[in-house]
N, C-alpha and C positions, 0 to 999 in steps of 0.2 A: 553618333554611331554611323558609322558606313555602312549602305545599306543599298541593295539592287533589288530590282524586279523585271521579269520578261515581261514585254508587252506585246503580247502579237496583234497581229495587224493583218488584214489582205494586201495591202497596198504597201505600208511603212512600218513592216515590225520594228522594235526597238527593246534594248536592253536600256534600263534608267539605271544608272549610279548616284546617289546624293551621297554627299557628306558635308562636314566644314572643313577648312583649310588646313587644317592638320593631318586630318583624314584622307583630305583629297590629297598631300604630300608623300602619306606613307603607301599610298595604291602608285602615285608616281615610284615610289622606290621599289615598290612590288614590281612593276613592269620593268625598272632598270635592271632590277637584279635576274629576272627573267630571260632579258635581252643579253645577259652577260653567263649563265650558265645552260641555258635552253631548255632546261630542267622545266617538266610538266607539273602546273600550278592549278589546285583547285582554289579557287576565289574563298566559298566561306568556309575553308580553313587555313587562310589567312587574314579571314579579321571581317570581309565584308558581309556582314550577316544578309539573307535573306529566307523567307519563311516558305516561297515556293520555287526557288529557280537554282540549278544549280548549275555553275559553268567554271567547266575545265579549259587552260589554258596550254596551248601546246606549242613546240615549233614545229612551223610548216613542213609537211614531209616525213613527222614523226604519228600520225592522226591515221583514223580510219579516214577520212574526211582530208582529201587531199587538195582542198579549195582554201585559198587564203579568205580568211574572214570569220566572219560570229555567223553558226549555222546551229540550226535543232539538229542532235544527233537521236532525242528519242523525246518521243511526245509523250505526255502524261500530265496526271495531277501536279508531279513536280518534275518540268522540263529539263532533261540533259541538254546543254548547249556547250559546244565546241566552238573553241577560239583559238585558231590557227592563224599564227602570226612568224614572220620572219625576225630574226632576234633585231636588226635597222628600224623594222616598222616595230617593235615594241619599245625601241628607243623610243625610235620619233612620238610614238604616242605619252612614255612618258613625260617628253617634254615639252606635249599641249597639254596634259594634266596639271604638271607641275605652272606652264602658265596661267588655268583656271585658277588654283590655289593660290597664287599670288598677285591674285586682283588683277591679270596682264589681260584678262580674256574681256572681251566687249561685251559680250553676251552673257557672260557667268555661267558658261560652260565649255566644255569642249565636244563637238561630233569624231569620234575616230571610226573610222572607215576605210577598208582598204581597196574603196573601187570597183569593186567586183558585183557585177549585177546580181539582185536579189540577197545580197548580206545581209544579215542584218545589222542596223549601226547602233552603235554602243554610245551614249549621251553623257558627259561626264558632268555632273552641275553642282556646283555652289552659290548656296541663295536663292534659285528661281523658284524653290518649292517650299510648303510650308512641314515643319520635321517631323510630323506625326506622315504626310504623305507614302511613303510605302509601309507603314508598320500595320496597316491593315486593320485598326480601328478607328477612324472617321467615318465610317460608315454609320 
């Protein structure tokens, strides 16, 4: 199951994505197809579940939020986060995803990031966690 959680931080907030390769291929095609109609994407209703986070995807210039990058747009029990991306840079990110999924990445993830100080970055991994990690009973 693909599966996100916000993790805020003071210093290095982060949005986690886990899946496996297949999963991690079709969030790769979520962002291609993204990058190719600009059309605004809510994440978990395209497939990647999470139980407290939820984050809209936009093209830059179309957002309240006229900063490129992953921003909180409204704090709460469950987080609105805004992902403003130029339709290039959601290429390019799908095709650091798609080389996580296919074993190309050194690290078994990918960081996508657009630079922008205080973003927050978006982690994309296969393998480095174990699969019950965000489903919120290991506890």
């Amino acid at each position: 199951m693909l599966r996100m959680r916000y993790m805020p931080c003071d210093f290095h907030p982060l949005l986690l994505i886990l899946g496996a390769a297949d999963e991690l291929q079709r969030f790769s095609e979520l962002l291609l197809r993204f990058a190719e109609s600009g059309q605004s994407v809510e994440l978990t209703s395209e497939g990647v579940f999470s139980e407290d986070t939820q984050v809209v995807l936009h093209e830059l210039g179309t957002a309240r939020n006229e900063r490129q990058g992953l921003w909180v747009a409204e704090f709460g029990v469950r987080p609105v986060l805004e992902w403003c991306l130029t339709r290039e840079t959601a290429k390019n990110f799908a095709s650091e995803v798609l080389k996580t999924a296919n074993g190309q990445s050194l690290a078994g993830s990918s960081t996508l990031e657009c630079e922008v100080l205080n973003e927050i970055r978006v982690k994309v991994s296969f393998g480095e966690f174990e699969e019950q990690f965000l489903l919120g009973d290991i506890w």
